[in-house]
N, C-alpha and C positions, 0 to 999 in steps of 0.2 A: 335419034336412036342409033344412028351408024357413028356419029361421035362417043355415045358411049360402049356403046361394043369394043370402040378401037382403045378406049380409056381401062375398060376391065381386062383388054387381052395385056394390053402395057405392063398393067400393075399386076396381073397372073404372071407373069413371062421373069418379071424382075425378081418376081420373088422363085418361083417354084420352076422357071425354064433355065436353072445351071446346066451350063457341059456337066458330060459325067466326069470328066479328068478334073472340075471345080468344086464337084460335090466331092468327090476323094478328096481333095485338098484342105475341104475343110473339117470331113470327118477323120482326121486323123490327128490325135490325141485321145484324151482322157475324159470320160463322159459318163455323170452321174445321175442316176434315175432309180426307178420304181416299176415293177410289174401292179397292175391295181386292177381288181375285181373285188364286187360286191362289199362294199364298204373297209376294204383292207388293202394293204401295200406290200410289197416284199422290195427290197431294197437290191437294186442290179447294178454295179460298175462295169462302165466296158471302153477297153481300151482299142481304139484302132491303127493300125499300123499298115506299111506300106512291103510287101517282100517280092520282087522278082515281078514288079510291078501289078501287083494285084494287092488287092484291100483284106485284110484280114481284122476279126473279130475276139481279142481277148476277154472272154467276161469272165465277172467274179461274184459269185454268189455267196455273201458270206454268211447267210442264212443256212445254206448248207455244208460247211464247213464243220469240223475240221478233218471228215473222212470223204469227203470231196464236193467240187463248186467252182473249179477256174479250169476253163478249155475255151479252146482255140477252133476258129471257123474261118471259112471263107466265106467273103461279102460279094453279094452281087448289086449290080445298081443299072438299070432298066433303062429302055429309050425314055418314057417319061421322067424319069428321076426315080421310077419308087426304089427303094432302100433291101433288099432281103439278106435275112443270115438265119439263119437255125439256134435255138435256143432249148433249155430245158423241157420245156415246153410245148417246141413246136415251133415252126417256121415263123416268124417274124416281118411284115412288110412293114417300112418304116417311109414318115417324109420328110424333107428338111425343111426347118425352116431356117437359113443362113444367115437371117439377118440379127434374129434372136439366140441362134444357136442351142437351138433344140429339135428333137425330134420324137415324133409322133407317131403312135401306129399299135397295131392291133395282133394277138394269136387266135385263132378260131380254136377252141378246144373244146372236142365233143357237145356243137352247138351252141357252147358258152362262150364269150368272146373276155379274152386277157388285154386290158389295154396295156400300152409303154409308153412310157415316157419318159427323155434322156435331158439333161441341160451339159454342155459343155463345160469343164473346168480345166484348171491350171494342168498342168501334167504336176505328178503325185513327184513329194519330194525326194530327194535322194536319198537314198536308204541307211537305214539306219542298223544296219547288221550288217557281217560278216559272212558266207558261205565257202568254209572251206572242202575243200575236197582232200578226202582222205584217204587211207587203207592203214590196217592192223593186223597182225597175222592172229590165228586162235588156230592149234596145233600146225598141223601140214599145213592149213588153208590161209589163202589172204581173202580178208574182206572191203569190199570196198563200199564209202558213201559216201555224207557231207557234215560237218559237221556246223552247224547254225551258230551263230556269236551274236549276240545282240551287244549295243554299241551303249543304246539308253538306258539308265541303270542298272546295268547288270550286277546279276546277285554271284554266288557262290555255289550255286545251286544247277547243276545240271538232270536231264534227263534224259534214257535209249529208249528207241521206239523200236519194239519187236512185232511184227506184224503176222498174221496168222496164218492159215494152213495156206497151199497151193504153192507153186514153182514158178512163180513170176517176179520181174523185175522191179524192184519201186522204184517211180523215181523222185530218190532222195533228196535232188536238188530244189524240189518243189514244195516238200513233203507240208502238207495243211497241219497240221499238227504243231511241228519246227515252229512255222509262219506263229500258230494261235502260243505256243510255247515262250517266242519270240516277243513277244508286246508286254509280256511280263519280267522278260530281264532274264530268262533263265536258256541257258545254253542247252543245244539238242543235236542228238548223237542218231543220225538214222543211217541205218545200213544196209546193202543190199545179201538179200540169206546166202550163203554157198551156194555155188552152183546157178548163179544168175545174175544177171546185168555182168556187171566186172569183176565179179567177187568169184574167185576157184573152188573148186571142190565140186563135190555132187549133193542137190539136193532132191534129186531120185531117189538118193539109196540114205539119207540123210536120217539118225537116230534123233530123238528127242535129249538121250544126251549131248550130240556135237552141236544140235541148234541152241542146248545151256550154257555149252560151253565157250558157244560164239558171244553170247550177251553177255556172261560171265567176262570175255576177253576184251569185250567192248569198255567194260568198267575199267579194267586194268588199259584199256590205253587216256580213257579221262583222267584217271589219276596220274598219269604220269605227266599229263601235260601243263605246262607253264602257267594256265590262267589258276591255278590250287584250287580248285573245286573244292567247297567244304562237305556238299553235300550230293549225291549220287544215287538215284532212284529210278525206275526203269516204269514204262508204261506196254503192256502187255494187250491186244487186241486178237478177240477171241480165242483160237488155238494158241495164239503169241502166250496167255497167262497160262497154259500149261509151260511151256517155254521160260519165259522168267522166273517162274515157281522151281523150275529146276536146276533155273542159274543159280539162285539161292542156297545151293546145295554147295555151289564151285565159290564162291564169294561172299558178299552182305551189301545188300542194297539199304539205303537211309529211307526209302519209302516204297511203296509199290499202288500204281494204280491199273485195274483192270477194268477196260471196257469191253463190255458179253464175254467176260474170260470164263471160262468152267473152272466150278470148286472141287467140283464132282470127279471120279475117276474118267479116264478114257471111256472105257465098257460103258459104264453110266451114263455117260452125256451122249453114245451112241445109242444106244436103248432107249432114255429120255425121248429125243428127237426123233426117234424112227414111231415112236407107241403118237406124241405128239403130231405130228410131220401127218400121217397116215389119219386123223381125225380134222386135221386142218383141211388135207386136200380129198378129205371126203372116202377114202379108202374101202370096201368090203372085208368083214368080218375076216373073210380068206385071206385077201392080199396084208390086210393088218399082221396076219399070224404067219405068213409068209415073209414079210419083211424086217418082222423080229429075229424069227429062225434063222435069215439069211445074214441078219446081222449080228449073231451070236456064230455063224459059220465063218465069220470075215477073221473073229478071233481065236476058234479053235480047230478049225481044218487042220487035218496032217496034211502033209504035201507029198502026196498019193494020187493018183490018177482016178482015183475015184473018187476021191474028195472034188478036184477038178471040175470031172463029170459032174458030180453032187451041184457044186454052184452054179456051174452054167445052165442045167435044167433049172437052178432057182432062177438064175439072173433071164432066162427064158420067159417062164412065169410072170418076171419085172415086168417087163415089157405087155404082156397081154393082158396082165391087172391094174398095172398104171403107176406103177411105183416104181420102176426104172430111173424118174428122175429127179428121188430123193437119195437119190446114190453118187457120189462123188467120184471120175475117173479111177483114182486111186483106191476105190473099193473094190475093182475087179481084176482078180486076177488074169494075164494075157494066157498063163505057160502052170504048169507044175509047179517051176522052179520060180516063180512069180508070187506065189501064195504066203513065202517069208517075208517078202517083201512090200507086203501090203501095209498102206500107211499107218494103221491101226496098230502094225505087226511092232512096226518100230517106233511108234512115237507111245506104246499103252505106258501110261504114266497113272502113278495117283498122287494128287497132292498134298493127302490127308497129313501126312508126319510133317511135312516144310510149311503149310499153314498151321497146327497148332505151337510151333514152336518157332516164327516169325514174331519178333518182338518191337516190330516199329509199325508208322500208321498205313496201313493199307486201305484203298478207297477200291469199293467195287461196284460198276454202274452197270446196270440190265435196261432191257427193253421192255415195259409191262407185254406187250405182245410175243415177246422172243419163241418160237419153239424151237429153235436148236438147242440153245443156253438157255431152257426157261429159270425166269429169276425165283419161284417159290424154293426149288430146290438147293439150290444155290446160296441164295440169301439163309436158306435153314443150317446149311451146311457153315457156311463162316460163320455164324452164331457160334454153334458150337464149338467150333477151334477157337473164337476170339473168345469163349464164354467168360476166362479166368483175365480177362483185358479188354474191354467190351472198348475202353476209353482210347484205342487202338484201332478200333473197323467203322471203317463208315460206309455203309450199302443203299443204293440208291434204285429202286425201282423208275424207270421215268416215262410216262403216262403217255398214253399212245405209242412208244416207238416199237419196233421187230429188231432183228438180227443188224441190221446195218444201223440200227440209233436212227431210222426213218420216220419220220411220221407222214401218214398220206393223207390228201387234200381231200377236203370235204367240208360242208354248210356247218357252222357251229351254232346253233341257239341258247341264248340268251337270256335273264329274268328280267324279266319289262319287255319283253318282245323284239328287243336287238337282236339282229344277224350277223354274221360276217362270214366271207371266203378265209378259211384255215390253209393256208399254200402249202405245199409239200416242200417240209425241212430236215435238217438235223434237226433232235431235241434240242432245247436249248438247254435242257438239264447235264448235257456231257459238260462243255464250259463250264457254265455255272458253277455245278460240285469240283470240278476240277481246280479250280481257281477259290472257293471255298476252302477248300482241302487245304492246299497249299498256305494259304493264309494262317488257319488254326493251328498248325501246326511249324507255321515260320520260316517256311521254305521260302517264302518272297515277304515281302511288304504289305 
């Protein structure tokens, strides 16, 4: 009995008692696995890496791509060996097995357990694109971003990414889009708005015409550049497709695709979402009628002190009825002198005249869940501007998603009595049509 005691600690010890500086050493590469619950998989990469002597965790989820799925973690690893990093999911324990070069291990979530499971592979080959870093001026302002090069057949065919409302920085160097853009051959132009990351200007005080004018300016520097782009089309996310709909105004794009982009006026898709928004999150008949009011106030307040007075008693109300936080920073005015300024003030746009008289293929993809952008309205509304060129719009409702093209996890059943775990993804409907799109109309291969 004591010989095999000593025989099971041997063979435990060899295998699962590495130093932790041995367990680093060989989790570091490139490592290909699956999250798996209840008869389904979602497919996980993760890259480990070593910075300033600590273990880091790049995972890539390309299930949730291509409005996001790759972030970076720090790894912990235990006096036993167990393995932790934080995931989409939820913390992660993982164990090695080094001789196989896999590893193991489990997420608790909400009493339901996520297994993992990783196999080591080659480190991924060298790349097959280009990432240049740019800047383009568009009036006073310079903009800065990157411009993506694919190496493996590249077409003729480029695409700008204009990104939607808020005053944040993207970073373009990264940009999921680019990446999904990129595996098709087709070059992409993402930029950072005025007034962020490196790009000048203000995008505080920023009109919806300088942000068409910016994407407009974007086109005029792909044309001028050496690779001859034949073709030039721009991709528009959510507020972004008010945004390109007005570039269209300053230039001509060869295609336009919008993802939850509004067809609908400004006013309209804020009304839309406030009447929507307030039944989704269960609202009273009062605060419904109050958050209409306050959102027909945002657009015609004078800038008077009693107008002022007037909102903040509403935005008061927000708060003790529960709809304060279907209101966006930029809905409230700080000042008087604030109330021009309000994002609505400057960006009210309608797209109606530049969509009925846009004469190339336009693709536009909704979330059957959306209540910001809901797609009934929207999808009725491009009918009718494409009515006289039907052969021109392709609109895509895509089943299950919201506002960010999500769909959330839950039990799907089956006829014949299969089950399975639905993981929390992007549609796979954005791709899809996107690259459909592109096809029928020759933009790639």
């Amino acid at each position: 009995m004591k010989k095999l005691f000593i025989l099971l600690f041997i063979c435990s010890h060899s295998v699962f008692g590495q130093k932790k500086s041995d367990q680093a050493e060989i989790l570091k590469g490139y490592w290909e696995g699956a999250f798996i619950r209840e008869n389904a998989f979602q497919k996980i990469d993760i890259e480990f890496s070593e910075k300033n002597g600590e273990i880091y965790a790049l995972q890539i989820m390309d299930e949730w791509h291509p409005t996001y799925g790759e972030f970076e973690v720090p790894v912990e690893i235990d006096s036993v060996g167990h393995i932790k990093l934080g995931t989409g999911y939820g913390d992660a324990i993982l164990s090695l097995d080094p001789n196989n070069l896999e590893l193991l291990g489990q997420i608790n979530e909400d009493k339901s357990t996520i297994k993992i499971h990783l196999k080591k592979s080659p480190d991924r080959p060298r790349a097959d694109f280009s990432i240049e870093e740019i800047s383009f001026n568009s009036s006073d302002v310079a903009l800065s971003g990157h411009l993506h090069l694919p190496f493996h057949n590249p077409t003729k065919t480029a695409v700008i990414l204009v990104g939607g409302r808020g005053c944040y920085a993207d970073q373009t160097k990264y940009n999921l889009y680019a990446k999904f853009f990129r595996e098709y051959g087709i070059a992409t132009l993402a930029y950072q708005k005025r007034g962020t990351g490196n790009s000048t200007g203000s995008c505080d005080l920023a009109t919806i015409e300088d942000l068409g004018r910016d994407a407009a300016s974007a086109k005029a520097y792909l044309e001028a550049r050496a690779e001859g782009f034949e073709k030039i089309g721009v991709l528009g996310i959510s507020a972004g497709g008010w945004v390109m709909t007005k570039a269209e105004e300053f230039t001509n794009f060869d295609f336009m695709i919008s993802v939850v982009g509004p067809s609908t006026s400004v006013r309209e898709q804020q009304l839309q979402s406030a009447s929507y928004g307030s039944d989704i999150f269960g609202l009273s008949t009062e605060a419904k009628s109050n958050l209409l009011l306050y959102t027909e106030m945002v657009f015609d307040s004078e800038e008077s002190e009693s107008s002022f007075e007037s909102m903040n008693t509403m935005l008061k109300s927000a708060e003790d009825q529960g709809w304060i936080d279907l209101l966006e920073d930029t809905d409230k005015a700080g000042s008087v002198e604030e109330i021009k300024n309000l994002w609505v003030r400057r960006h009210g746009f309608d797209p109606k005249t530049t969509l009925e008289n846009f004469d190339r293929p336009f693709l536009a993809i909704y979330g059957e869940k959306d209540w910001i952008v809901p797609p009934k309205e929207n999808i009725d509304l491009l009918e009718e501007y494409f009515k006289d060129r039907p052969d021109l719009l392709t609109t895509v409702k895509a089943f299950g998603a919201d506002h960010g093209m999500e769909m959330e996890s839950e039990m799907v059943q089956l006829q014949g009595g299969q089950s399975y775990w639905h993981f929390y993804r992007a549609s796979p409907e954005v791709r899809i049509e996107i690259v459909d799109f592109l096809r029928r109309y020759s933009f790639v291969e």
